[in-house]
C-alpha positions as CSV (number, residue, x, y, z in Angstrom):
1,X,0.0,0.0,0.0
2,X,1.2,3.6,-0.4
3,X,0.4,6.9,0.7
4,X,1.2,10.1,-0.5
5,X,1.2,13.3,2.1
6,X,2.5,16.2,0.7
7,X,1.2,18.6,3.2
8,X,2.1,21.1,6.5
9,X,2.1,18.7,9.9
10,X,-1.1,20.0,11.6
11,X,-4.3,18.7,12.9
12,X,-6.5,19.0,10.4
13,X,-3.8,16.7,8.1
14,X,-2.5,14.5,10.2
15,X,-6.0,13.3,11.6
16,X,-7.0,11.6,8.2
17,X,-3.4,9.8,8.1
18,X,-3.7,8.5,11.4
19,X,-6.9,7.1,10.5
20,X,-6.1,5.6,6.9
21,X,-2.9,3.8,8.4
22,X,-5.3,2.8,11.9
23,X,-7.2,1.2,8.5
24,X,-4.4,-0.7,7.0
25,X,-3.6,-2.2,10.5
26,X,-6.4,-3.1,11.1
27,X,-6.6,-4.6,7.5
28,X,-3.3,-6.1,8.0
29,X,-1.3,-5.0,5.8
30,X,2.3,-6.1,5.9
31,X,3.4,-3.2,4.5
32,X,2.9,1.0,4.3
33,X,5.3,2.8,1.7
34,X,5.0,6.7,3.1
35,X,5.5,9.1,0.6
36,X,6.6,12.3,2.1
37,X,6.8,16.2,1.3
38,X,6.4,18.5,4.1
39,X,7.1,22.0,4.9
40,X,7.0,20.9,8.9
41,X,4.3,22.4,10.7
42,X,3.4,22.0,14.7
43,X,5.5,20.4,17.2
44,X,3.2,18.6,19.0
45,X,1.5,17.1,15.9
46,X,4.7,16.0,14.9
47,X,5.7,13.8,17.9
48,X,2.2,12.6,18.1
49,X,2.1,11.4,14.3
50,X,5.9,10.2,14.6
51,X,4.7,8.2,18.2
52,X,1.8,6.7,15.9
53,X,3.6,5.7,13.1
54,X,6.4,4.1,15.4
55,X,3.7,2.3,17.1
56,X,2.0,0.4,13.4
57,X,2.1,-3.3,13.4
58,X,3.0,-2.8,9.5
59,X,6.7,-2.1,8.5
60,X,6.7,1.5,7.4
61,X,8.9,2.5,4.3
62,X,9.1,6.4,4.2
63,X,10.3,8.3,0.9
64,X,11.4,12.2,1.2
65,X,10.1,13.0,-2.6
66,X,10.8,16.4,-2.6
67,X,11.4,18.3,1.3
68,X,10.8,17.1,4.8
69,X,11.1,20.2,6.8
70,X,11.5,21.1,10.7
71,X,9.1,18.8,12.3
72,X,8.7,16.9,9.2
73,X,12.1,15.3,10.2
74,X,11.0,13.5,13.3
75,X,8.1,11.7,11.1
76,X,10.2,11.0,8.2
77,X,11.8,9.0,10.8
78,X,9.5,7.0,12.3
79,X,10.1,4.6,8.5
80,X,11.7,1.5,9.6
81,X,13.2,1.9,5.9
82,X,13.9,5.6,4.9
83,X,14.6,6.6,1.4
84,X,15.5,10.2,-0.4
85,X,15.5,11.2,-4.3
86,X,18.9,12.8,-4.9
87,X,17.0,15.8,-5.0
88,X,15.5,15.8,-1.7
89,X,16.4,18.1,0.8
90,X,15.7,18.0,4.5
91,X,15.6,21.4,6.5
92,X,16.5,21.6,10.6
93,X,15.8,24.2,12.3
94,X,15.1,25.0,16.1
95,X,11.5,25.3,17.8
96,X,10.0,28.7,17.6
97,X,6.5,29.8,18.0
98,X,3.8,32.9,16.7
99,X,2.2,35.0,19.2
100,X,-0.1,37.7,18.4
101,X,1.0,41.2,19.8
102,X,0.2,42.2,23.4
103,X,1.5,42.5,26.5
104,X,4.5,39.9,27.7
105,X,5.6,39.6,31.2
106,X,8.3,37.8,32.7
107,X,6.4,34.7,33.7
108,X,5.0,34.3,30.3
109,X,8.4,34.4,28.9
110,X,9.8,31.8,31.1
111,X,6.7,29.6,30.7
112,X,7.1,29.8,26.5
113,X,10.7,29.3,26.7
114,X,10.3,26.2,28.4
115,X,7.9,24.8,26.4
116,X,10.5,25.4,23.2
117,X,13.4,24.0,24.8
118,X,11.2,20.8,25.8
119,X,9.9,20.7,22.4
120,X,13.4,20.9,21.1
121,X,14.7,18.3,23.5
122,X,12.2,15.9,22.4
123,X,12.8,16.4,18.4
124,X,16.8,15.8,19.1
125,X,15.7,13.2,21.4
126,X,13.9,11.4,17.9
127,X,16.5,12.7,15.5
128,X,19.7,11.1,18.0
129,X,17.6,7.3,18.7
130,X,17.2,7.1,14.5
131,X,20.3,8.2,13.2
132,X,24.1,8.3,13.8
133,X,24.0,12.4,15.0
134,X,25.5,13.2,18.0
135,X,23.6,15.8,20.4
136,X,25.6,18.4,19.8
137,X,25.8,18.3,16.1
138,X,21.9,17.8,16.7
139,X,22.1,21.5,18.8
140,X,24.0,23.1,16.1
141,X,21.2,22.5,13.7
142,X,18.6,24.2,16.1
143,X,20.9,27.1,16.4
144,X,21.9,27.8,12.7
145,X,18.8,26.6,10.9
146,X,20.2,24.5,8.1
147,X,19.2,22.9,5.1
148,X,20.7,19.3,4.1
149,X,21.2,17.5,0.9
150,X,19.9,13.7,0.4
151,X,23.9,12.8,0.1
152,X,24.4,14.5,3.9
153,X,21.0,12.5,5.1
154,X,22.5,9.4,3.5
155,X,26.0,10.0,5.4
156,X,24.3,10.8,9.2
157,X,21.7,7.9,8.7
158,X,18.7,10.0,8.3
159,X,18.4,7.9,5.2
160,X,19.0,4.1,4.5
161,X,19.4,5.1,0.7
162,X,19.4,7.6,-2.3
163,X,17.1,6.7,-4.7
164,X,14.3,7.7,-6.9
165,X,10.7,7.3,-6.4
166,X,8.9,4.5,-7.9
167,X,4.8,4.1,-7.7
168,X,4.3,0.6,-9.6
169,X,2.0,0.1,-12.1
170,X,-1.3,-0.3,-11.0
171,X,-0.3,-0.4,-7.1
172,X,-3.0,1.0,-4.4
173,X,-2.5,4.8,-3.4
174,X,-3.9,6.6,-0.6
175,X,-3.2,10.4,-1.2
176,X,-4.8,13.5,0.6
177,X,-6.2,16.4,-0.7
178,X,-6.1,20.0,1.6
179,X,-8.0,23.2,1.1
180,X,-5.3,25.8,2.0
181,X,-7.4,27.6,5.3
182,X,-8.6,31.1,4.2
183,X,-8.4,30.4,0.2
């Protein structure tokens, strides 16, 4: 079976995931080839869809097709198998988050802070248990903000392999469909 999510890591899109792969479970399929493109999205969507996918009684096989982005990362590697076109590029960054503008006092502060630095403790926390990065390089990528080729994901074992995507002929495809919010 494969799926095809090319979409931001939110609620609204990762509830319809959840449920097609809670399908194919319960279906039992041996198999899930993941299809991925994402531009990242929310923290805590990400570790609950990455806690999920861990958790499937199918082997996942995950394919960055184009970009897996910020949060993106930690599901990308919840694949058992992870694969990357040569083009593929895969974007760290540290945790940040949008307020509207008001009034901030010192408890807030401290209170949103720790939520960032938890949320970034439990990304490197995925990122260091699936692949051969070290904490610290792990810290430098939160700091900078960097952007890495499939050839670098290959070399730190964010990826078992470089290679192009393949749908075979007639195979079944599950593949999502978003309105954009506001448009």
């Amino acid at each position: 079976m494969y799926i095809v999510f090319t979409a931001e890591i939110i609620p609204q899109t990762i509830e319809p995931l959840i449920q097609a792969c809670a399908n194919l479970a319960q279906q039992r399929v041996a198999e899930v080839y993941l299809a991925l493109s994402t531009p990242g999205g929310q923290v805590q969507s990400g570790i609950a869809l990455y806690n999920f996918l861990v958790g499937m009684p199918f082997r996942l096989l995950v394919h960055n097709i184009a970009n897996v982005d910020s949060i993106g990362n930690a599901v990308f590697l919840a694949g058992a198998d992870r694969y990357a076109c040569a083009q593929s590029t895969f974007m760290f960054h540290g945790v940040g988050f949008d307020r509207p503008a008001g009034r901030f006092e010192e408890k807030m502060l401290r209170e949103m802070l720790a939520g960032l630095l938890s949320d970034q403790q439990r990304i490197a926390a995925v990122v260091a248990s699936r692949t051969n990065m070290n904490a610290d390089e792990i810290e430098g990528f939160f700091r900078e903000g960097q952007t890495k080729t499939a050839e670098f994901a290959l070399e730190r074992g964010i990826v078992h392999e470089v290679r192009e995507f393949h749908l075979p002929p007639g195979a079944p495809v599950i593949s999502f469909v978003f309105q954009r919010q506001g448009v």
